[in-house]
C-alpha positions in Angstrom: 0.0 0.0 0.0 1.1 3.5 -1.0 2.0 6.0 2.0 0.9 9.7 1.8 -0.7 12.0 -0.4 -1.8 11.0 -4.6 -3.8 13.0 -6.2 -4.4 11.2 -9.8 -6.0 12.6 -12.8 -8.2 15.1 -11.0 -10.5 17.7 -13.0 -12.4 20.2 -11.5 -14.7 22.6 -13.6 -16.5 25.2 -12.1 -19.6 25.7 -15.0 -18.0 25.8 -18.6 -14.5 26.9 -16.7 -12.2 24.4 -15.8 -9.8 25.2 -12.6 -7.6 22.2 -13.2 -7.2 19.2 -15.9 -5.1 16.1 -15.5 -3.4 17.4 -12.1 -1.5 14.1 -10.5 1.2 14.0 -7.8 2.1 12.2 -4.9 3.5 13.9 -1.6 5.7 11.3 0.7 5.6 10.7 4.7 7.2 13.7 6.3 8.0 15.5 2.6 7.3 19.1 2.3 5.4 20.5 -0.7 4.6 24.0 -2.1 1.8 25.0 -5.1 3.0 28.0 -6.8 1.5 30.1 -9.4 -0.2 32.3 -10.5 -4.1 33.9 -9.7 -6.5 31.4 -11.1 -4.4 28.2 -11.7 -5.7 25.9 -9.5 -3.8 26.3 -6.3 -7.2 27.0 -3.8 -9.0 24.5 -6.1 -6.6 21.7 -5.7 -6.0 22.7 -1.6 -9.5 22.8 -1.6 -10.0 19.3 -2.7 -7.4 17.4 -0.7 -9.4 19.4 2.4 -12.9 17.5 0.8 -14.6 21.3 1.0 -14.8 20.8 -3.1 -15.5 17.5 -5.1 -13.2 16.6 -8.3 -15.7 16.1 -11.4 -12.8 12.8 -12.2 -10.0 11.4 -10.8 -9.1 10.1 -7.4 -7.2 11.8 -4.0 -5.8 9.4 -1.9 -4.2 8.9 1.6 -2.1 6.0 2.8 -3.8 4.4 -0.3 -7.4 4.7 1.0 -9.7 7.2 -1.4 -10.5 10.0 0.4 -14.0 10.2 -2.5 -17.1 10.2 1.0 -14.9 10.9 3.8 -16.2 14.4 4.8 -13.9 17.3 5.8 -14.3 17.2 9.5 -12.8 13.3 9.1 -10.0 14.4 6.9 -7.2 16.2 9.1 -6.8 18.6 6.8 -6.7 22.2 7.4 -6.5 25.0 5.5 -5.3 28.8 6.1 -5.7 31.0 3.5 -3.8 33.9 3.0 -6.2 36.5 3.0 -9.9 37.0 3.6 -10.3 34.4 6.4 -8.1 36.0 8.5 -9.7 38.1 12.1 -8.7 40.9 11.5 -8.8 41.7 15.5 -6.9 38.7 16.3 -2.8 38.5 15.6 -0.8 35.8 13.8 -0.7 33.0 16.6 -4.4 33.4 17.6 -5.8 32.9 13.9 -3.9 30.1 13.5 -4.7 28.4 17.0 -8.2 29.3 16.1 
């Protein structure tokens, strides 16, 4: 059985626009990975997909080589802290991310 992350052939369209086509890769136990690029290629999208908050239209995410396609977001361990707009503005760096 595979360890970690694998994201395989995943699609996700949002109406007639698709935010990614084809995206695959697997992150190892303990490895370290950054998305880069620009505004609108997929980054969110894709974070928001491993998280389970969006659904891929194909393809299959999964972890320690069981899918993740049903398990809901609270079951995941996944969290997600965006850069901007879901930040409190009256709270400082540590308390938004404890929150």
């Amino acid at each position: 059985m595979k360890n970690g992350l694998d994201l395989v052939n995943i699609d996700k369209s949002f109406g007639e626009i698709y935010a990614l086509r084809g995206v695959s890769f697997d992150v190892d136990p303990g490895e370290i990975v950054a998305l880069l690029g620009p505004s609108g290629c997929g980054k969110s999208t894709t974070l928001m997909l491993i998280a389970g908050l969006e659904t891929p239209d194909r393809g299959e995410i999964t972890w320690n080589g069981e899918p993740l396609g049903g398990v809901p977001p609270n079951q995941r361990g996944v969290g997600l802290m965006y850069q901007d707009y879901a930040l409190f503005p009256h709270k400082n760096i540590f308390e938004n991310v404890a929150f």
